[in-house]
FIKOL-106586 format. One record per residue (C-alpha): x negated, y negated, z; residue in three letters. Coordinates in pm, whole numbers, plus 32768, in hexadecimal, padded with zeros to 4 digits. Example, Ala and Ser with C-alpha at 12.3 -4.5 7.8 and 13.67 -1.06 7.14 Angstrom:
BEGIN
7B3281C2830CAla7AA9806A82CASer
END
This chain:
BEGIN
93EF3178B915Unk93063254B9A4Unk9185323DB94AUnk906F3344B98FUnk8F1132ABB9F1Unk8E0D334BB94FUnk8CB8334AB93EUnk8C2C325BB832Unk8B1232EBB71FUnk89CF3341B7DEUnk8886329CB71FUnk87E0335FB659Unk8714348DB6F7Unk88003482B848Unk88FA35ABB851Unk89813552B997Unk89B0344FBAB4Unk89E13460BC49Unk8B1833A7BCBCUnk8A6832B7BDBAUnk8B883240BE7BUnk8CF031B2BE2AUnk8D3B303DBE61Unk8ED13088BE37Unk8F9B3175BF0BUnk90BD3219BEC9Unk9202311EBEC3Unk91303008BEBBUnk91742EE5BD90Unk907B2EB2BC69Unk90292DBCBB71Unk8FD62DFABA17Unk8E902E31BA23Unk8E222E21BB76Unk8D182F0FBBD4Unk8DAF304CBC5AUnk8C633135BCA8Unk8B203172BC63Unk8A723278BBA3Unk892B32BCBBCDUnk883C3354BAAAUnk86B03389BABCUnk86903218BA40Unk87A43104BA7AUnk88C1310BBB4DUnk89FF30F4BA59Unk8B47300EBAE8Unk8CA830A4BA61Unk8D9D2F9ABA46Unk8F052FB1BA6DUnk8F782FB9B90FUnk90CB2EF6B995Unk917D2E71BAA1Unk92172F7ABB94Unk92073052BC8FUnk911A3195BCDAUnk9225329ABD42Unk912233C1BD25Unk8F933402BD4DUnk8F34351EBCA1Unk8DBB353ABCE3Unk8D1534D2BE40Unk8BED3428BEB0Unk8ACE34EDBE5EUnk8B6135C9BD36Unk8A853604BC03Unk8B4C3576BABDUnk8B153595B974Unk8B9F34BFB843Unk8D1834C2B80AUnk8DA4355DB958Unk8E9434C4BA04Unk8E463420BB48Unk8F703384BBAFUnk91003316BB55Unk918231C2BB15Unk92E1316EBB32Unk92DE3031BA42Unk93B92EEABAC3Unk94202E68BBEBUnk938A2F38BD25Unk9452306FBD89Unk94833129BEB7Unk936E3226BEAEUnk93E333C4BEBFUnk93B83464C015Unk927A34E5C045Unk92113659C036Unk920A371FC19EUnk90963761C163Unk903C35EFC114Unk91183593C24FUnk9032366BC311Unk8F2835A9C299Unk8F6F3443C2EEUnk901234DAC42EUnk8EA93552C492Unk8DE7343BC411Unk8D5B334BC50DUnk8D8A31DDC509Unk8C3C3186C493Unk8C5F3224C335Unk8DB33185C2F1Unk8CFB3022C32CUnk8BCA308AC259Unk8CE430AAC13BUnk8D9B2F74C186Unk8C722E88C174Unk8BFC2E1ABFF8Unk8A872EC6BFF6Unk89B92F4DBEDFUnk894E30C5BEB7Unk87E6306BBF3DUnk887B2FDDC07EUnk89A530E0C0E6Unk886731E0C08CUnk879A3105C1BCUnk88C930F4C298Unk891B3261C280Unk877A32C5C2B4Unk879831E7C41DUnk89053278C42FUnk893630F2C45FUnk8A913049C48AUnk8AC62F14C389Unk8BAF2E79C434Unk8A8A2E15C512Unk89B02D7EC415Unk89EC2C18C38AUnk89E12C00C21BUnk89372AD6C165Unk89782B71C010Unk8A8F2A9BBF39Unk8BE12AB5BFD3Unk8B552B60C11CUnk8AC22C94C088Unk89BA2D4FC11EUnk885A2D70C0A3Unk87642E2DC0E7Unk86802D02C186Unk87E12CC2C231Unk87872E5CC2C9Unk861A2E63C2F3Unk862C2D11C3A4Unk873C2D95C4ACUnk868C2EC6C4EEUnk85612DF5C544Unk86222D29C628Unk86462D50C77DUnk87A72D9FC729Unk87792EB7C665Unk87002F68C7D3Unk88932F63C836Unk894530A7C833Unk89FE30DEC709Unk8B5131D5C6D2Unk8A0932B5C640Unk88F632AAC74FUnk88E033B2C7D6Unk88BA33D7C972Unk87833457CA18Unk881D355DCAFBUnk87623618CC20Unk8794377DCC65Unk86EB3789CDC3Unk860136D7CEAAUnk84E9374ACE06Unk854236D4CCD0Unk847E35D7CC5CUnk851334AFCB8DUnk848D342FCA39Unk8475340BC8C8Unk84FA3556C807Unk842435E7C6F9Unk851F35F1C61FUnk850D3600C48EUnk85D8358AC366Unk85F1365EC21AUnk86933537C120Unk869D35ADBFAEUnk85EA3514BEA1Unk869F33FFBDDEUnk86FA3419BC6EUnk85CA333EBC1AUnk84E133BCBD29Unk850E3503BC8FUnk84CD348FBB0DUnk83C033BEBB64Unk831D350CBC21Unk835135AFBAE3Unk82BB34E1B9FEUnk817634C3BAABUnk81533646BAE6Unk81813665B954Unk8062351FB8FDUnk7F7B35F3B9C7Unk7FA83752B943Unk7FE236C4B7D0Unk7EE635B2B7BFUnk7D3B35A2B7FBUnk7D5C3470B8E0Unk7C1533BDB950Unk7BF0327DB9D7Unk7B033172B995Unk7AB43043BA84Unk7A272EFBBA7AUnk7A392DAFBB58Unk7ABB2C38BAC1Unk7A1F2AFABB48Unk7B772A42BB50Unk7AF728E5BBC6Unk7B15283ABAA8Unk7CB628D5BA74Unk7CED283CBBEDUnk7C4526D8BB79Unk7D232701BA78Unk7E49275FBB1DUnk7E0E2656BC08Unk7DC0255ABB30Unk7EDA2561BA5DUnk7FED2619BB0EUnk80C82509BB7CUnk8093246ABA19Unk80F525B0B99AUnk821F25FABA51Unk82862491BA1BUnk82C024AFB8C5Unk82F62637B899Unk83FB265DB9A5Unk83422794BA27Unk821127C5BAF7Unk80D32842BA5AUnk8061299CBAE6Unk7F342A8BBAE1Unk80062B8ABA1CUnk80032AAEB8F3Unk7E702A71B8F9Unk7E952C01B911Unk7F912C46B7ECUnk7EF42B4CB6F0Unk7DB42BD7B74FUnk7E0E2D38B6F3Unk7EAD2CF4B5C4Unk7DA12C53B521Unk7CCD2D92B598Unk7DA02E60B529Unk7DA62DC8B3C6Unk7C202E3FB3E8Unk7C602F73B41BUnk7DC73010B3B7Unk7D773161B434Unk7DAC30B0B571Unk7F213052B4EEUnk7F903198B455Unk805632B5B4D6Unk801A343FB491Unk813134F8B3F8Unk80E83696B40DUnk7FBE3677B302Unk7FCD3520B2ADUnk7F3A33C8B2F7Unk803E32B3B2CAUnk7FC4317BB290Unk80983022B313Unk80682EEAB24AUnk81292E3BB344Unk80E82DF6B4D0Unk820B2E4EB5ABUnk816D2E58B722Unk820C2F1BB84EUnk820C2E59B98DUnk82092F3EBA99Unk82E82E94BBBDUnk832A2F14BCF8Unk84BD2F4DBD60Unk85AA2FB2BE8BUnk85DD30F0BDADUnk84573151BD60Unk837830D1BC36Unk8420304CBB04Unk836B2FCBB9AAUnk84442EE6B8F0Unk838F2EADB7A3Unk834D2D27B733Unk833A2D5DB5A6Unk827C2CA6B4CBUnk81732C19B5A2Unk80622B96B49EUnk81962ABAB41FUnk81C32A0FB578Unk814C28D7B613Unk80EF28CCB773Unk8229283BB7F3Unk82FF2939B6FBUnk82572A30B7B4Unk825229AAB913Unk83D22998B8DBUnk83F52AD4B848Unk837E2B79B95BUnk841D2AD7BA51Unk85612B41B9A0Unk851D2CA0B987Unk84752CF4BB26Unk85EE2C30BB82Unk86BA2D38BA9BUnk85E42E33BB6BUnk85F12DB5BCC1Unk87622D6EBC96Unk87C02EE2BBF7Unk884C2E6EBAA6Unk87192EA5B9CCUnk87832FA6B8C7Unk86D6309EB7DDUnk86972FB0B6CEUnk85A02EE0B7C1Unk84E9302EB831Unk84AF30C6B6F0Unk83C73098B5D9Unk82673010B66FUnk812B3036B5CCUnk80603000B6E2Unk80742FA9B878Unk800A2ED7B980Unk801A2F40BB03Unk7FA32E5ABC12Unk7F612EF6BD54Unk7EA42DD0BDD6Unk800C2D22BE31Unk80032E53BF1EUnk7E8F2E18BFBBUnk7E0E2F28BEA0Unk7CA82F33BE77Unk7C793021BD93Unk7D493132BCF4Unk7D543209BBD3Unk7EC331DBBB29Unk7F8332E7BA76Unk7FCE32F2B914Unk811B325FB894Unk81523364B796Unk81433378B671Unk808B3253B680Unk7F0C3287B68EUnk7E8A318FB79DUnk7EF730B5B89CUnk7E4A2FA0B956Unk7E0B2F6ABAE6Unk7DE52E40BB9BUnk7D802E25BD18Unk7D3F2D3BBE29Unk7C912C18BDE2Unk7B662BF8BECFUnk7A612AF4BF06Unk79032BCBBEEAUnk77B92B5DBEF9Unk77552B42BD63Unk75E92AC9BCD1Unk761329F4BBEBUnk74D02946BB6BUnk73EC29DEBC57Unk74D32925BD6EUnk75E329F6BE72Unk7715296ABE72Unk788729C0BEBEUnk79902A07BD97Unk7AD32A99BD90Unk7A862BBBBCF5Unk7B982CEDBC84Unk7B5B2E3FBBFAUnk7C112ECFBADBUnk7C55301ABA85Unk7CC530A9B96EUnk7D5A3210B96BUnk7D59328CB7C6Unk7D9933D2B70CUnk7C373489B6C8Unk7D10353BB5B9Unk7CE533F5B4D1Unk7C3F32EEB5AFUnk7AC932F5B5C7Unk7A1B32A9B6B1Unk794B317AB5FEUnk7A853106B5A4Unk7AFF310CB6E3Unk79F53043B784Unk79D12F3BB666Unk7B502F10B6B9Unk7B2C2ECBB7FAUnk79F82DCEB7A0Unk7AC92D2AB6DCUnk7BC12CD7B7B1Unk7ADA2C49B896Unk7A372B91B7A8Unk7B832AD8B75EUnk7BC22A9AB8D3Unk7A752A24B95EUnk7A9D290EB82BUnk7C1328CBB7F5Unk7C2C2789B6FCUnk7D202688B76AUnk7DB52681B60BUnk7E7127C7B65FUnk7F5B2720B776Unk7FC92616B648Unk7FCA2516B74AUnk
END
Protein backbone atom coordinates (compact mmCIF):
# COMPACT_ATOMS: atom_id res chain seq x y z
CA UNK A 1 0.00 0.00 0.00
CA UNK A 2 1.27 3.20 -0.70
CA UNK A 3 1.48 5.98 2.12
CA UNK A 4 2.06 9.79 1.68
CA UNK A 5 4.28 11.45 4.48
CA UNK A 6 2.99 14.48 5.54
CA UNK A 7 3.69 17.06 7.66
CA UNK A 8 2.27 16.57 11.21
CA UNK A 9 0.02 19.66 12.95
CA UNK A 10 2.35 22.66 13.55
CA UNK A 11 1.90 24.09 17.41
CA UNK A 12 -0.07 26.62 17.81
CA UNK A 13 1.02 30.14 16.30
CA UNK A 14 3.57 28.26 13.66
CA UNK A 15 2.16 28.30 10.05
CA UNK A 16 5.09 26.69 8.61
CA UNK A 17 8.35 24.63 9.04
CA UNK A 18 11.91 24.36 7.08
CA UNK A 19 12.73 20.79 6.06
CA UNK A 20 16.22 20.56 7.82
CA UNK A 21 17.61 17.59 6.18
CA UNK A 22 16.36 13.93 5.33
CA UNK A 23 17.77 10.94 7.29
CA UNK A 24 16.14 8.35 4.48
CA UNK A 25 16.88 8.35 0.79
CA UNK A 26 15.07 7.21 -1.84
CA UNK A 27 14.93 3.12 -2.01
CA UNK A 28 16.19 2.89 1.23
CA UNK A 29 14.10 0.50 4.01
CA UNK A 30 12.16 2.06 7.00
CA UNK A 31 10.79 1.09 10.18
CA UNK A 32 7.63 2.14 11.57
CA UNK A 33 8.40 4.97 13.09
CA UNK A 34 11.85 5.69 12.57
CA UNK A 35 12.70 9.25 12.13
CA UNK A 36 12.64 10.17 8.49
CA UNK A 37 13.52 14.20 8.54
CA UNK A 38 13.53 17.05 10.31
CA UNK A 39 11.44 20.08 10.26
CA UNK A 40 12.44 23.01 11.59
CA UNK A 41 9.92 25.82 13.08
CA UNK A 42 10.94 29.17 15.01
CA UNK A 43 10.95 27.02 18.26
CA UNK A 44 11.59 23.13 18.32
CA UNK A 45 12.79 21.00 15.76
CA UNK A 46 9.80 18.44 14.95
CA UNK A 47 10.96 14.45 14.04
CA UNK A 48 8.39 12.75 11.39
CA UNK A 49 8.29 9.16 11.89
CA UNK A 50 7.68 6.58 9.41
CA UNK A 51 4.13 5.77 10.02
CA UNK A 52 5.08 1.92 8.84
CA UNK A 53 7.48 -0.30 7.66
CA UNK A 54 8.57 0.25 3.95
CA UNK A 55 10.30 1.77 1.56
CA UNK A 56 10.64 5.67 0.43
CA UNK A 57 10.18 5.33 -3.41
CA UNK A 58 9.71 9.22 -3.80
CA UNK A 59 10.90 12.68 -2.02
CA UNK A 60 8.73 15.25 -2.78
CA UNK A 61 10.21 18.29 -0.97
CA UNK A 62 14.15 18.86 -0.59
CA UNK A 63 16.43 20.00 1.95
CA UNK A 64 15.82 23.46 2.61
CA UNK A 65 12.08 23.79 1.32
CA UNK A 66 9.63 25.85 3.41
CA UNK A 67 6.53 23.43 4.47
CA UNK A 68 3.55 24.06 5.85
CA UNK A 69 1.01 21.63 7.69
CA UNK A 70 -0.48 18.79 5.63
CA UNK A 71 1.79 18.72 2.42
CA UNK A 72 3.22 15.90 1.39
CA UNK A 73 6.88 15.41 1.76
CA UNK A 74 7.53 12.13 0.67
CA UNK A 75 6.01 8.38 -0.61
CA UNK A 76 6.07 5.19 1.24
CA UNK A 77 5.70 1.98 -0.39
CA UNK A 78 4.41 -0.06 2.78
CA UNK A 79 6.00 -3.85 3.25
CA UNK A 80 8.85 -5.49 2.41
CA UNK A 81 11.52 -3.01 0.64
CA UNK A 82 11.04 -2.51 -3.12
CA UNK A 83 13.16 -1.68 -5.88
CA UNK A 84 13.04 2.07 -5.96
CA UNK A 85 11.70 3.88 -9.64
CA UNK A 86 14.50 5.24 -11.81
CA UNK A 87 15.37 8.49 -11.00
CA UNK A 88 14.42 11.71 -12.91
CA UNK A 89 17.18 13.04 -15.65
CA UNK A 90 17.39 16.29 -13.65
CA UNK A 91 17.97 14.57 -10.22
CA UNK A 92 20.58 12.29 -12.10
CA UNK A 93 22.33 15.44 -12.98
CA UNK A 94 22.46 16.20 -9.56
CA UNK A 95 24.10 13.32 -7.80
CA UNK A 96 26.21 13.06 -11.08
CA UNK A 97 27.69 16.58 -10.13
CA UNK A 98 27.80 16.24 -6.51
CA UNK A 99 31.18 15.73 -4.97
CA UNK A 100 32.08 12.99 -2.67
CA UNK A 101 32.09 14.97 0.40
CA UNK A 102 28.31 15.73 0.44
CA UNK A 103 27.29 12.12 -0.23
CA UNK A 104 29.33 11.21 3.13
CA UNK A 105 27.85 14.21 5.05
CA UNK A 106 24.40 12.28 4.24
CA UNK A 107 25.54 8.87 5.02
CA UNK A 108 26.81 9.59 8.53
CA UNK A 109 23.92 9.78 11.47
CA UNK A 110 24.34 13.73 12.51
CA UNK A 111 21.89 16.18 13.87
CA UNK A 112 20.71 19.44 12.03
CA UNK A 113 23.11 21.59 14.31
CA UNK A 114 26.12 19.52 13.17
CA UNK A 115 25.57 18.95 9.16
CA UNK A 116 24.80 23.02 9.63
CA UNK A 117 28.75 23.15 11.22
CA UNK A 118 30.07 20.73 8.68
CA UNK A 119 28.58 22.48 5.71
CA UNK A 120 29.83 26.30 7.31
CA UNK A 121 33.72 24.62 7.30
CA UNK A 122 32.55 22.79 4.03
CA UNK A 123 34.00 19.88 6.28
CA UNK A 124 34.01 16.14 5.22
CA UNK A 125 32.40 13.73 8.06
CA UNK A 126 33.84 10.95 7.09
CA UNK A 127 36.92 12.51 8.70
CA UNK A 128 35.58 13.20 12.04
CA UNK A 129 35.18 10.41 14.73
CA UNK A 130 31.89 10.35 16.36
CA UNK A 131 31.50 9.71 20.18
CA UNK A 132 27.74 10.23 20.02
CA UNK A 133 25.67 6.73 20.67
CA UNK A 134 26.17 4.33 17.87
CA UNK A 135 29.06 6.50 16.24
CA UNK A 136 27.17 9.62 15.54
CA UNK A 137 28.68 12.83 15.23
CA UNK A 138 28.33 15.73 17.58
CA UNK A 139 29.04 18.82 17.47
CA UNK A 140 31.96 18.60 20.33
CA UNK A 141 32.82 15.50 18.00
CA UNK A 142 33.26 18.84 15.08
CA UNK A 143 34.56 21.66 17.05
CA UNK A 144 37.13 19.32 18.64
CA UNK A 145 38.49 18.10 15.07
CA UNK A 146 38.66 21.43 13.73
CA UNK A 147 40.82 22.33 16.66
CA UNK A 148 43.02 19.53 16.05
CA UNK A 149 45.97 19.50 14.24
CA UNK A 150 44.07 17.34 11.90
CA UNK A 151 41.56 19.52 10.97
CA UNK A 152 44.73 21.58 9.04
CA UNK A 153 44.64 18.48 6.27
CA UNK A 154 43.22 19.24 2.95
CA UNK A 155 39.85 18.20 2.60
CA UNK A 156 37.76 17.24 -0.96
CA UNK A 157 36.60 21.19 0.01
CA UNK A 158 39.82 23.20 0.69
CA UNK A 159 40.36 25.08 -1.55
CA UNK A 160 44.15 25.60 -3.16
CA UNK A 161 46.10 28.79 -2.84
CA UNK A 162 47.05 29.32 -6.47
CA UNK A 163 49.68 31.94 -7.79
CA UNK A 164 49.15 33.89 -10.86
CA UNK A 165 52.77 35.24 -11.27
CA UNK A 166 56.02 35.85 -9.51
CA UNK A 167 54.88 38.73 -8.01
CA UNK A 168 52.13 37.30 -6.52
CA UNK A 169 52.30 37.13 -3.13
CA UNK A 170 50.86 34.08 -1.15
CA UNK A 171 48.44 34.28 1.86
CA UNK A 172 45.20 34.23 3.68
CA UNK A 173 42.12 35.39 1.30
CA UNK A 174 39.75 37.97 2.61
CA UNK A 175 37.07 36.13 1.87
CA UNK A 176 33.37 36.38 3.42
CA UNK A 177 30.47 34.08 4.17
CA UNK A 178 26.72 35.28 3.81
CA UNK A 179 24.86 32.14 5.87
CA UNK A 180 21.08 32.85 6.41
CA UNK A 181 19.50 33.22 9.59
CA UNK A 182 18.04 30.05 11.19
CA UNK A 183 14.34 29.53 11.88
CA UNK A 184 14.97 30.42 15.57
CA UNK A 185 17.70 33.00 15.04
CA UNK A 186 15.21 34.79 13.08
CA UNK A 187 12.15 34.54 15.75
CA UNK A 188 14.24 35.21 18.51
CA UNK A 189 15.43 38.62 16.41
CA UNK A 190 11.89 39.30 16.18
CA UNK A 191 10.75 39.10 19.41
CA UNK A 192 13.26 41.37 20.91
CA UNK A 193 12.77 44.15 18.18
CA UNK A 194 8.85 44.02 19.22
CA UNK A 195 9.72 44.08 23.58
CA UNK A 196 11.55 47.21 22.69
CA UNK A 197 9.20 49.15 20.47
CA UNK A 198 6.05 47.81 22.54
CA UNK A 199 7.32 47.93 26.05
CA UNK A 200 9.00 51.07 28.48
CA UNK A 201 11.92 48.81 29.55
CA UNK A 202 14.30 50.12 32.34
CA UNK A 203 16.57 48.32 34.29
CA UNK A 204 17.33 48.39 37.83
CA UNK A 205 20.62 47.00 39.52
CA UNK A 206 21.83 45.94 42.69
CA UNK A 207 24.80 43.63 44.06
CA UNK A 208 24.17 40.21 46.49
CA UNK A 209 26.73 39.31 49.13
CA UNK A 210 26.47 35.51 48.33
CA UNK A 211 28.90 34.20 51.09
CA UNK A 212 26.68 32.87 53.21
CA UNK A 213 24.69 30.71 49.83
CA UNK A 214 28.47 29.29 49.12
CA UNK A 215 28.86 28.26 53.07
CA UNK A 216 25.81 26.84 52.44
CA UNK A 217 26.32 25.22 49.37
CA UNK A 218 29.40 23.94 50.69
CA UNK A 219 28.34 22.89 53.75
CA UNK A 220 25.66 20.80 52.82
CA UNK A 221 26.06 19.91 49.21
CA UNK A 222 27.31 16.47 49.37
CA UNK A 223 24.63 15.85 52.17
CA UNK A 224 22.26 17.23 49.79
CA UNK A 225 22.98 15.45 46.78
CA UNK A 226 23.27 12.32 48.90
CA UNK A 227 19.89 12.08 49.65
CA UNK A 228 18.20 14.22 46.75
CA UNK A 229 19.91 12.49 43.89
CA UNK A 230 20.67 15.91 42.32
CA UNK A 231 23.23 18.53 43.00
CA UNK A 232 22.21 21.76 44.64
CA UNK A 233 22.79 24.88 42.36
CA UNK A 234 22.81 28.73 42.51
CA UNK A 235 19.72 28.79 40.22
CA UNK A 236 17.63 27.40 42.92
CA UNK A 237 18.88 30.06 45.74
CA UNK A 238 17.85 32.38 42.62
CA UNK A 239 14.30 30.92 41.75
CA UNK A 240 13.10 30.50 45.42
CA UNK A 241 14.38 33.83 46.00
CA UNK A 242 12.28 35.45 43.34
CA UNK A 243 9.28 33.81 44.03
CA UNK A 244 8.92 34.80 47.40
CA UNK A 245 9.63 38.48 45.98
CA UNK A 246 7.47 38.22 43.69
CA UNK A 247 4.62 37.20 46.08
CA UNK A 248 5.58 40.93 47.46
CA UNK A 249 5.00 42.45 44.72
CA UNK A 250 2.71 40.76 41.85
CA UNK A 251 3.08 43.55 39.48
CA UNK A 252 6.39 41.98 39.19
CA UNK A 253 4.51 38.54 38.12
CA UNK A 254 1.87 39.83 35.75
CA UNK A 255 1.74 40.18 32.07
CA UNK A 256 0.11 43.20 29.93
CA UNK A 257 -2.55 42.29 27.55
CA UNK A 258 -3.38 45.54 25.00
CA UNK A 259 -4.99 47.62 28.04
CA UNK A 260 -4.82 45.27 30.68
CA UNK A 261 -2.77 44.14 33.69
CA UNK A 262 -3.04 40.37 34.24
CA UNK A 263 -2.36 39.26 37.39
CA UNK A 264 -0.69 35.40 38.04
CA UNK A 265 -1.51 33.74 41.28
CA UNK A 266 0.82 31.13 40.39
CA UNK A 267 4.83 31.16 39.74
CA UNK A 268 5.87 29.52 36.53
CA UNK A 269 9.70 30.77 35.96
CA UNK A 270 11.50 30.82 32.48
CA UNK A 271 15.00 29.55 32.61
CA UNK A 272 16.82 31.06 30.00
CA UNK A 273 19.44 28.25 28.73
CA UNK A 274 21.81 28.57 26.22
CA UNK A 275 21.59 25.88 23.00
CA UNK A 276 23.46 24.72 19.72
CA UNK A 277 20.35 26.42 18.04
CA UNK A 278 20.35 30.01 19.99
CA UNK A 279 18.53 30.88 23.38
CA UNK A 280 15.67 28.75 24.48
CA UNK A 281 13.31 29.29 27.80
CA UNK A 282 11.71 26.16 28.82
CA UNK A 283 9.25 27.17 31.59
CA UNK A 284 9.53 25.14 35.15
CA UNK A 285 5.76 25.65 36.42
CA UNK A 286 4.75 25.90 39.68
CA UNK A 287 7.80 26.99 41.44
CA UNK A 288 6.48 28.22 44.99
CA UNK A 289 5.16 24.46 45.18
CA UNK A 290 8.74 22.99 44.78
CA UNK A 291 11.37 21.86 47.08
CA UNK A 292 14.88 22.48 46.36
CA UNK A 293 15.69 19.14 45.00
CA UNK A 294 12.13 19.19 42.89
CA UNK A 295 13.54 22.06 41.46
CA UNK A 296 17.18 21.21 41.08
CA UNK A 297 15.75 18.18 39.12
CA UNK A 298 13.39 19.99 37.25
CA UNK A 299 15.75 21.95 35.75
CA UNK A 300 18.09 19.68 34.99
CA UNK A 301 15.32 17.92 32.98
CA UNK A 302 14.24 20.72 31.02
CA UNK A 303 18.26 22.53 29.85
CA UNK A 304 18.72 18.39 28.61
CA UNK A 305 15.31 18.57 26.42
CA UNK A 306 17.04 21.82 25.14
CA UNK A 307 20.53 20.89 24.63
CA UNK A 308 19.40 17.63 23.08
CA UNK A 309 16.61 19.35 20.52
CA UNK A 310 13.49 17.53 21.79
CA UNK A 311 12.10 20.23 24.09
CA UNK A 312 8.67 21.11 22.65
CA UNK A 313 6.23 24.04 22.85
CA UNK A 314 4.58 22.98 25.94
CA UNK A 315 8.05 23.49 27.95
CA UNK A 316 8.57 27.05 26.27
CA UNK A 317 5.32 28.49 26.79
CA UNK A 318 3.47 29.96 29.58
CA UNK A 319 6.14 31.75 32.06
CA UNK A 320 5.32 34.40 34.32
CA UNK A 321 8.55 35.58 34.85
CA UNK A 322 12.50 34.84 33.78
CA UNK A 323 15.82 34.27 34.87
CA UNK A 324 19.04 34.82 32.55
CA UNK A 325 22.52 34.21 33.83
CA UNK A 326 25.20 35.73 31.89
CA UNK A 327 27.73 35.24 34.59
CA UNK A 328 28.17 31.37 33.30
CA UNK A 329 29.49 33.42 30.30
CA UNK A 330 32.05 35.86 32.34
CA UNK A 331 28.98 38.61 32.30
CA UNK A 332 29.47 41.41 34.52
CA UNK A 333 26.80 43.32 34.01
CA UNK A 334 24.00 43.53 31.47
CA UNK A 335 20.69 44.85 31.01
CA UNK A 336 18.33 41.77 29.78
CA UNK A 337 15.41 42.06 27.44
CA UNK A 338 11.92 41.58 28.28
CA UNK A 339 10.33 38.10 27.80
CA UNK A 340 7.08 39.39 26.62
CA UNK A 341 4.36 39.63 27.69
CA UNK A 342 5.82 39.13 30.79
CA UNK A 343 6.76 42.37 32.68
CA UNK A 344 10.31 41.74 34.15
CA UNK A 345 13.02 39.48 34.04
CA UNK A 346 15.98 38.98 36.31
CA UNK A 347 19.99 39.10 35.53
CA UNK A 348 22.62 37.44 37.15
CA UNK A 349 26.47 38.02 36.47
CA UNK A 350 29.84 36.98 37.45
CA UNK A 351 30.46 36.41 40.82
CA UNK A 352 33.50 38.46 41.92
CA UNK A 353 35.42 38.75 45.10
CA UNK A 354 35.42 42.80 45.80
CA UNK A 355 36.71 44.59 48.49
CA UNK A 356 33.30 45.19 50.84
CA UNK A 357 33.23 47.16 54.44
CA UNK A 358 31.61 45.47 56.56
CA UNK A 359 31.75 46.79 60.21
CA UNK A 360 34.07 49.50 59.61
CA UNK A 361 36.59 46.53 58.45
CA UNK A 362 37.70 45.83 54.35
CA UNK A 363 37.34 42.59 53.49
CA UNK A 364 36.85 40.34 50.38
CA UNK A 365 33.25 38.80 49.42
CA UNK A 366 31.94 37.30 46.49
CA UNK A 367 29.87 39.78 45.52
CA UNK A 368 27.24 39.69 42.16
CA UNK A 369 25.14 42.36 40.69
CA UNK A 370 21.61 41.92 39.69
CA UNK A 371 19.69 43.57 37.30
CA UNK A 372 16.42 43.66 36.69
CA UNK A 373 14.97 44.86 33.29
CA UNK A 374 10.72 45.69 34.05
CA UNK A 375 7.90 47.34 32.10
CA UNK A 376 7.64 51.22 33.20
CA UNK A 377 4.07 50.74 31.69
CA UNK A 378 2.99 48.95 35.13
CA UNK A 379 6.22 48.49 37.12
CA UNK A 380 7.36 51.37 39.22
CA UNK A 381 10.19 52.19 39.89
CA UNK A 382 9.94 51.81 43.96
CA UNK A 383 8.65 48.66 43.23
CA UNK A 384 11.27 47.77 41.22
CA UNK A 385 14.01 48.48 43.61
CA UNK A 386 12.23 47.04 46.78
CA UNK A 387 12.15 43.85 44.46
CA UNK A 388 15.41 43.66 43.93
CA UNK A 389 16.09 44.36 47.90
CA UNK A 390 14.22 41.71 48.55
CA UNK A 391 15.81 39.27 46.82
CA UNK A 392 18.91 40.10 48.32
CA UNK A 393 17.67 40.15 51.51
CA UNK A 394 16.68 36.42 51.10
CA UNK A 395 20.15 35.54 49.72
CA UNK A 396 22.61 37.29 52.01
CA UNK A 397 20.49 35.18 54.90
CA UNK A 398 19.23 31.90 53.33
CA UNK A 399 17.81 29.63 56.41
CA UNK A 400 18.95 26.10 56.31
CA UNK A 401 15.36 24.93 56.82
CA UNK A 402 14.70 25.63 53.08
CA UNK A 403 17.18 22.75 51.78
CA UNK A 404 14.89 20.20 54.15
CA UNK A 405 18.01 18.52 54.94
Amino acid sequence: MTIEIKVPPLPESVTDATLVGWHKKVGEPVARDENLVDLETDKVVLEVPAPAAGTITKIVVEDGAIVEAGDVLAILEEGEAVAAAPPAEKETAKKTAEPPAAESKRAIKTSPAVRRLLDEHDLDATLVTGTGKDGRLTKADVMAFLKSDDSSTVTPGDATPTVSDDNAVVGFARNEQRVPMTRLRARIAERLIEAQHTAAMLTTFNEVDLTEVMALRKKYRDAFEKKHGVRLGFMSFFAKAAVEALKRFPVVNASVEDTDIIYHNYYDIGIAVSSERGLMVPVIRDVDQMSFAEFEDALGTVAKKVQDGTVSMDDLTGGTFTITNGGIFGSMMSTPILNQPQSAILGMHNIQQRPMVIEGEIVARPMMYLALTYDHRIVDGKDSVQFLVAIKEQLEDPGRQLLQI
